[in-house]
BAFI-3210 file (N, C-alpha, C; in Angstrom, 3 decimals, decimal comma, padded with zeros to 6 digits):
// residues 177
n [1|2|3|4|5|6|7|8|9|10|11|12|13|14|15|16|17|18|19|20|21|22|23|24|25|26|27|28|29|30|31|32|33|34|35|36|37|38|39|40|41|42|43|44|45|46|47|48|49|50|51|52|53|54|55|56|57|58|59|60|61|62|63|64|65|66|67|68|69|70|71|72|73|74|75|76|77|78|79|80|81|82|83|84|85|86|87|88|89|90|91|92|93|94|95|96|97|98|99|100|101|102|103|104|105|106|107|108|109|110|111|112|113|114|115|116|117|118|119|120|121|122|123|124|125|126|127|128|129|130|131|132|133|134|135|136|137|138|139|140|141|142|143|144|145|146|147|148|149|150|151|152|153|154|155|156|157|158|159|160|161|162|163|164|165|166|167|168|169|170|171|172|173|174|175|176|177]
n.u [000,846|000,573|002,249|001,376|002,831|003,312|003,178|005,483|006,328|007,900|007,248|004,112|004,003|005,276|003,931|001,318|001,639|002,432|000,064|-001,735|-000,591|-001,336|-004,061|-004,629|-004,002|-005,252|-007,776|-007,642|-007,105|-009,168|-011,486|-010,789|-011,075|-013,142|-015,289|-017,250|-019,014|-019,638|-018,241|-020,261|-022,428|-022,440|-022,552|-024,937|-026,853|-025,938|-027,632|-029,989|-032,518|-035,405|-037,161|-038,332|-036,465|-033,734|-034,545|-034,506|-032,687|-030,965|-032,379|-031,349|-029,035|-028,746|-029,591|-027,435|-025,192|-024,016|-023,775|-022,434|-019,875|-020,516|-021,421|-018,772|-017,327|-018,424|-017,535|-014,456|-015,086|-014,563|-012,178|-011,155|-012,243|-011,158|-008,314|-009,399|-010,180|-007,589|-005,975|-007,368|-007,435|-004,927|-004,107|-006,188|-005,079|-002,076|-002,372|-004,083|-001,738|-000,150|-001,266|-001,053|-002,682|-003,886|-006,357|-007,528|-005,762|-006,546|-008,955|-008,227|-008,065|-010,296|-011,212|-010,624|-011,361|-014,505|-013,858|-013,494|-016,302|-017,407|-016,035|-017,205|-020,325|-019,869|-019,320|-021,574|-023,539|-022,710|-022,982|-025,942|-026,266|-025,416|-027,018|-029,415|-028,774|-027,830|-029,854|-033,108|-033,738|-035,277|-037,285|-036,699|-033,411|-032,674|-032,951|-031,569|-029,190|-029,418|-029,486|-026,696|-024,964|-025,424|-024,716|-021,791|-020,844|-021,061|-019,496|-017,469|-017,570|-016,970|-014,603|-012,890|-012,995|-012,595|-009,921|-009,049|-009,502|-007,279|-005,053|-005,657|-005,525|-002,788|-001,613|-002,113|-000,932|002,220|001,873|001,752|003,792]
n.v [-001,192|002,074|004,626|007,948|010,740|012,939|012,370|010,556|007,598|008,552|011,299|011,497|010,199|012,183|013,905|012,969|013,189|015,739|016,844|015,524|016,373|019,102|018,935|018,256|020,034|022,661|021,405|021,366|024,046|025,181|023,979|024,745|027,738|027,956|028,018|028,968|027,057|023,751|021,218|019,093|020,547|022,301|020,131|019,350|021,036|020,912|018,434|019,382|019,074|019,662|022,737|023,324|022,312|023,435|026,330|026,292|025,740|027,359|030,054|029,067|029,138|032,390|033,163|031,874|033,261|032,302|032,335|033,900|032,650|030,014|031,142|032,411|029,840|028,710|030,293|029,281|026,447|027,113|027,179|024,592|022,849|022,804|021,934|019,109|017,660|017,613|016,453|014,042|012,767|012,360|010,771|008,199|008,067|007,611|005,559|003,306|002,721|001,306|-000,257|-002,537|-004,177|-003,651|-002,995|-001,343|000,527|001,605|002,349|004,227|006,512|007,229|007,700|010,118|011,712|011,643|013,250|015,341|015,763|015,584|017,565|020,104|019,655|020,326|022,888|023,799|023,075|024,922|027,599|027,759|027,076|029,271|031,202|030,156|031,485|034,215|035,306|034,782|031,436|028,667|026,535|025,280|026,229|024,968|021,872|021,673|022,027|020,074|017,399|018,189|017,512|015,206|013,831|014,351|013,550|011,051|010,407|010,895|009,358|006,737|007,163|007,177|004,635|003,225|003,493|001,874|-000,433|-000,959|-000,253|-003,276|-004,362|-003,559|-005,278|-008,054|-008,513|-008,132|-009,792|-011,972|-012,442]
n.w [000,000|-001,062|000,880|002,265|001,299|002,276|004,778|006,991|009,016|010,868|011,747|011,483|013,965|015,931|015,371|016,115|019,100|020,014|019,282|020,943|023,542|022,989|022,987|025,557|027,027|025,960|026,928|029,487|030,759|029,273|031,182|033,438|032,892|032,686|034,647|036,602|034,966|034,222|031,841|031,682|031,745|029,081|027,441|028,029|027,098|024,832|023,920|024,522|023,114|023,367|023,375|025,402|027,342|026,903|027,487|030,147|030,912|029,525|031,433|034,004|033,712|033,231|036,404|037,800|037,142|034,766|032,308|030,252|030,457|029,487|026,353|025,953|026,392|024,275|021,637|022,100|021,611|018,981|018,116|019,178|018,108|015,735|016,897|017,918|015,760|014,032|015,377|016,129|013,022|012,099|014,550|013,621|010,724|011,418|013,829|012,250|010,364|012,370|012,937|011,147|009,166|006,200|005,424|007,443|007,631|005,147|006,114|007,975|006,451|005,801|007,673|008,314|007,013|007,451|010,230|009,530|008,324|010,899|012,456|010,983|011,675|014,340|014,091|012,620|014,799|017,348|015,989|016,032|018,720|019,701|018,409|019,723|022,725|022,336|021,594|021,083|022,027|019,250|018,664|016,286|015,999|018,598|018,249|015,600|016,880|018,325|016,712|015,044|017,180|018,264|015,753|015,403|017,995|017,657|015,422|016,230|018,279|017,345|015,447|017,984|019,088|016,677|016,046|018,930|017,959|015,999|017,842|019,041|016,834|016,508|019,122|018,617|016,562|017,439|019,453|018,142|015,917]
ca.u [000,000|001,206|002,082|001,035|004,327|003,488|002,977|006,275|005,944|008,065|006,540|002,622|004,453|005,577|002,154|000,288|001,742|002,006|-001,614|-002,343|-000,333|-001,685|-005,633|-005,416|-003,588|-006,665|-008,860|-007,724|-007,016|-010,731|-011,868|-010,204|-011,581|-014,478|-015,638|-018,276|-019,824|-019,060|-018,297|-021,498|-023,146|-022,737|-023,521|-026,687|-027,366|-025,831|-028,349|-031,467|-033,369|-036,824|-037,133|-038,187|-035,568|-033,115|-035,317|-034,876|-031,091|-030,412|-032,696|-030,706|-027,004|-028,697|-029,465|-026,542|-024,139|-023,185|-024,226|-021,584|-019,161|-020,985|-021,083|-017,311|-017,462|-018,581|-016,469|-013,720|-015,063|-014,723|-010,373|-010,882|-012,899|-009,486|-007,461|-009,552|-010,393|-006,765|-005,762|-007,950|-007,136|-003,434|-004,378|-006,526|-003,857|-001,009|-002,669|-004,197|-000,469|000,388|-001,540|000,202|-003,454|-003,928|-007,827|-007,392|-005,063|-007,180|-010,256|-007,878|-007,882|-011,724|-011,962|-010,152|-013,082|-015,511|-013,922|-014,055|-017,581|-017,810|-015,981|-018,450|-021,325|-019,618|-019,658|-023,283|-024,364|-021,841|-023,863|-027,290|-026,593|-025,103|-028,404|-030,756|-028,083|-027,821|-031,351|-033,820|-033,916|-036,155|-037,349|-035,635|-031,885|-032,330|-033,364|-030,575|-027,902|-029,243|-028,930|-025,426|-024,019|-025,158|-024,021|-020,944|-020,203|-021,564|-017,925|-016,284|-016,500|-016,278|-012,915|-011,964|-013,174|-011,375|-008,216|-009,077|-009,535|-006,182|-004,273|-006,086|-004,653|-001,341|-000,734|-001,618|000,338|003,181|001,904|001,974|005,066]
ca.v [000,000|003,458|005,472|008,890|010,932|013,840|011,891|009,042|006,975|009,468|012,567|010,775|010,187|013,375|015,109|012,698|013,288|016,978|017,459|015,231|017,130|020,350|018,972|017,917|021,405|023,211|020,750|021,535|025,704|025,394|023,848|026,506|029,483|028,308|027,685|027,808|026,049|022,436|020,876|018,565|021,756|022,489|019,267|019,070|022,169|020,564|017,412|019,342|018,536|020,368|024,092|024,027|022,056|024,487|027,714|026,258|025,717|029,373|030,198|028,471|029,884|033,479|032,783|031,859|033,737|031,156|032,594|034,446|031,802|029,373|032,068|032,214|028,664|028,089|030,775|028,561|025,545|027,101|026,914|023,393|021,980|022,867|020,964|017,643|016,996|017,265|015,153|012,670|012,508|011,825|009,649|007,678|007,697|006,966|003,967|002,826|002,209|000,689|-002,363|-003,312|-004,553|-002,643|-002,502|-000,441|001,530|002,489|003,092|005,800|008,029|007,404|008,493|011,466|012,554|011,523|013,825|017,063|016,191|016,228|019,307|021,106|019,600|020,870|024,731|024,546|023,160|025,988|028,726|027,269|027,361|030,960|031,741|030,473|031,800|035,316|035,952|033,990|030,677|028,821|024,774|024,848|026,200|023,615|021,002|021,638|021,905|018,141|016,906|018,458|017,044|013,688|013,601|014,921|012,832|009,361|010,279|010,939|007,769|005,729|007,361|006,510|002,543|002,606|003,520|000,850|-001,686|-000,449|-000,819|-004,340|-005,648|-003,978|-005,928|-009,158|-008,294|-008,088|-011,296|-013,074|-012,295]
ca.w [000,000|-001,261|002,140|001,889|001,302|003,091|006,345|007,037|010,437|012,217|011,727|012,335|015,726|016,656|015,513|017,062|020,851|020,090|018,913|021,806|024,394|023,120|022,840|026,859|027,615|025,785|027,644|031,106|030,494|029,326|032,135|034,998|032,463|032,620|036,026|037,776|034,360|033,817|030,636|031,512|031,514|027,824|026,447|028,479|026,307|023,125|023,748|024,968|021,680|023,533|023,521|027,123|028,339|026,252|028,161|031,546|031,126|029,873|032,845|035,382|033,225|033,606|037,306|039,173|036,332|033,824|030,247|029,712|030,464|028,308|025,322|025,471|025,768|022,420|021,065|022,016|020,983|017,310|018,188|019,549|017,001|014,202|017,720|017,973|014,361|013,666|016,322|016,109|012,258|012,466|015,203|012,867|010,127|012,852|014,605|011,161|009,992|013,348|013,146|010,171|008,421|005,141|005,472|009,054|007,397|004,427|007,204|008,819|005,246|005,660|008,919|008,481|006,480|008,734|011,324|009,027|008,504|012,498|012,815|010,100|012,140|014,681|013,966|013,149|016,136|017,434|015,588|016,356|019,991|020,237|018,528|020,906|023,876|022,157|020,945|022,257|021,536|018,930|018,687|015,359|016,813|019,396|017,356|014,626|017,681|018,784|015,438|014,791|017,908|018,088|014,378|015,820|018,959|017,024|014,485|017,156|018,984|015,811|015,320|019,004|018,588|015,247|017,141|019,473|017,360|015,621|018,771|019,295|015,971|016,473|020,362|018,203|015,658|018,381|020,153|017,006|015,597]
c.u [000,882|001,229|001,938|002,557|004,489|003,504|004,104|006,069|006,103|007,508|004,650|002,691|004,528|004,390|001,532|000,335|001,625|001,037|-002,195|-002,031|-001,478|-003,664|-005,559|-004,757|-005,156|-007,724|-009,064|-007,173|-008,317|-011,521|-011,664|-010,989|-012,666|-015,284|-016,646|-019,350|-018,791|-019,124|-019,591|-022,495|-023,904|-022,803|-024,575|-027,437|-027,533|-027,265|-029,423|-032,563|-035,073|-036,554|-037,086|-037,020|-034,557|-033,557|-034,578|-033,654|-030,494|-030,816|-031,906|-029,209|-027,392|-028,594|-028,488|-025,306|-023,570|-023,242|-023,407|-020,428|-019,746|-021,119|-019,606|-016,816|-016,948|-017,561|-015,140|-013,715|-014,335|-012,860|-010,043|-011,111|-011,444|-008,667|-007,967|-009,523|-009,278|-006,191|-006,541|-007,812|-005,807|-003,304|-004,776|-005,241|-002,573|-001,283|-003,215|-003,374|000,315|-000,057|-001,449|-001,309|-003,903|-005,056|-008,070|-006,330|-005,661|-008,193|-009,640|-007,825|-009,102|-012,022|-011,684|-011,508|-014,052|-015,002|-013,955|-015,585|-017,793|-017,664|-017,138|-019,635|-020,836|-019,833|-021,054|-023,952|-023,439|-022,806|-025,139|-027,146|-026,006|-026,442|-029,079|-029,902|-028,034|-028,793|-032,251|-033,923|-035,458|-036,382|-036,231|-033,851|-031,484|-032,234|-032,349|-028,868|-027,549|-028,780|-027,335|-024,529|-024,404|-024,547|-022,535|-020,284|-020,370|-020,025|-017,515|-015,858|-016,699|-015,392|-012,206|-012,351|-012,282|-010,327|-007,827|-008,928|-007,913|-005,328|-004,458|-004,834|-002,998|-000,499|-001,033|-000,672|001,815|003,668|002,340|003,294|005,924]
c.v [001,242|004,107|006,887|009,859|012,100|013,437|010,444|008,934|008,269|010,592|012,345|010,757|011,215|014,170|014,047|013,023|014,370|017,305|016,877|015,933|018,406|020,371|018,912|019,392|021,945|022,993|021,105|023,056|025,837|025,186|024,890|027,628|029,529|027,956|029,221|026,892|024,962|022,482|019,742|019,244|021,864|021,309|018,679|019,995|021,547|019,645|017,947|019,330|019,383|021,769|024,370|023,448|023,009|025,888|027,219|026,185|027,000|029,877|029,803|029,115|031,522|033,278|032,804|032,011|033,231|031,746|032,977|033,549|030,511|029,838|031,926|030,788|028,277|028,736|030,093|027,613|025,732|026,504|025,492|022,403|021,638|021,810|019,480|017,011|016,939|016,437|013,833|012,194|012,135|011,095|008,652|007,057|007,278|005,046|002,980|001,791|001,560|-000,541|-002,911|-004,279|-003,230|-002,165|-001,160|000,552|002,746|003,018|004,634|006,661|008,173|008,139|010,297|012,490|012,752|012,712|015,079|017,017|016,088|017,131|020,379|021,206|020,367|022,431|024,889|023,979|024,500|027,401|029,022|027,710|028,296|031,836|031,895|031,058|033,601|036,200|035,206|032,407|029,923|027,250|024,307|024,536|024,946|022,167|020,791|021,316|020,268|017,856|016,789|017,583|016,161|013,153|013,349|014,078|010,957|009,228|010,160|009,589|006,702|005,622|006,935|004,912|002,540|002,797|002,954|-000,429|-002,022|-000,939|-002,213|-005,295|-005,379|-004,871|-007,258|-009,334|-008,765|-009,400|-012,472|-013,477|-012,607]
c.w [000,000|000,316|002,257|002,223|002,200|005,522|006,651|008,114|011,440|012,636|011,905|013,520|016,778|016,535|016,248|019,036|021,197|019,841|020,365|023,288|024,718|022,884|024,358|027,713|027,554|026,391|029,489|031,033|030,136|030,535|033,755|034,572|032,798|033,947|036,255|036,567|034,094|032,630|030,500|030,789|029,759|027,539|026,872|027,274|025,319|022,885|023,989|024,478|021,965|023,549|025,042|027,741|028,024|027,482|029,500|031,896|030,918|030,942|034,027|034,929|033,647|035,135|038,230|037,960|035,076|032,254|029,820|029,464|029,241|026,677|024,632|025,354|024,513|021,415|021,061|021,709|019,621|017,202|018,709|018,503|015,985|015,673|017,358|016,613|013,999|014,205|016,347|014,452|011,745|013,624|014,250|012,150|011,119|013,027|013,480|010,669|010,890|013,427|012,161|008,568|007,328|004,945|006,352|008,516|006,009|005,098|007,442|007,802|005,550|006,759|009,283|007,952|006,918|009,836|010,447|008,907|009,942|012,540|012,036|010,989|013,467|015,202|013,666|014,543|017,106|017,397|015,875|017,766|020,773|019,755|019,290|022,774|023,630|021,799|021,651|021,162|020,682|018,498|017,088|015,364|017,707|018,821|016,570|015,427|018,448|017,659|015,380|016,155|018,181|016,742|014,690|016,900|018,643|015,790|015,321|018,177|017,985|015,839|016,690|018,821|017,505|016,191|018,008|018,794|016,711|016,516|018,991|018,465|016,027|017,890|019,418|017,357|016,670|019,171|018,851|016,414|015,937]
res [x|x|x|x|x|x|x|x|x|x|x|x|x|x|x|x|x|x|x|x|x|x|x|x|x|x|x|x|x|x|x|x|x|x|x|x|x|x|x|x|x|x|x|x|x|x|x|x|x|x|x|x|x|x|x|x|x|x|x|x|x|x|x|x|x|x|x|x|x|x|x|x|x|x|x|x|x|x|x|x|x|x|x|x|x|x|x|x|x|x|x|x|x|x|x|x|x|x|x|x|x|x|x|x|x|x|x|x|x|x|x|x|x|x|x|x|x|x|x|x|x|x|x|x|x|x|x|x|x|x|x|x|x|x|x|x|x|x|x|x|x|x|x|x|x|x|x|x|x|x|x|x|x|x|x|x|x|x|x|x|x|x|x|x|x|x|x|x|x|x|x|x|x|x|x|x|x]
***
């Protein structure tokens, strides 16, 4: 199998630990900024597929302060989204080429794709739910922001199982050998 020339083992290696370093930095510098909201928080939001449950959660973020923090939130999601999707796509490709089976290695070009269409879905559920946070929300926004992020978190753990499975065949690989 052709190996893609812009990507040789070693350099898959080194982006993958540095994308991964710098996704669980982002992950825990998000988490401190954003305090006193959890990251539960927002994907209670992302998932709240009803209008009222949507209403009753901005209600409770105006309340005891949170909206604003959730606002900027999302604004930062938009700089995470370009983090995970690249990371988890040179993951893919990476661990793909690690378990040494040529099927699992053509998956990881596939999945790479799969994770830009997450990230896309991504930014509109993104946009959708600065709508109903900046205007008033509306069953459609909510509605479009479920959609987008179960779309969105159903790639996303695909791409982590593939990368499981990946590792699987490369410890037999290892055992076998």
């Amino acid at each position: 199998m052709k190996q893609l020339s812009f990507a040789p083992p070693a350099n898959l290696q080194r982006w993958f630990w540095v994308l991964l370093a710098i996704n669980c930095l982002f992950i825990i510098a998000s988490k401190w900024y954003m305090q006193p909201l959890a990251t539960d928080e927002i994907v209670r939001f992302e998932l709240a597929k009803e209008l009222s449950v949507a209403e009753r959660i901005i209600l409770d973020w105006e309340t005891y302060g949170k909206l604003n923090h959730a606002i900027i939130g999302i604004y930062l999601d938009f700089l995470f989204i370009v983090l995970y999707t690249t990371g988890l796509s040179v993951a893919c490709i990476y661990f793909g080429r690690l378990s040494g089976h040529e099927i699992l290695m053509r998956t990881g070009k596939f999945m790479t794709y799969l994770l830009i269409i997450a990230g896309i879905c991504d930014v509109i559920e993104n946009i959708a739910m600065l709508k109903s946070l900046q205007g008033s929300p509306t069953r459609w926004s909510v509605l479009l922001a479920y959609d987008m992020a179960t779309t969105k978190f159903s790639m996303v753990i695909l791409s982590a199982l593939y990368i499981a499975i990946c590792l699987v065949f490369r410890l037999l690989r290892k055992i076998v050998l």
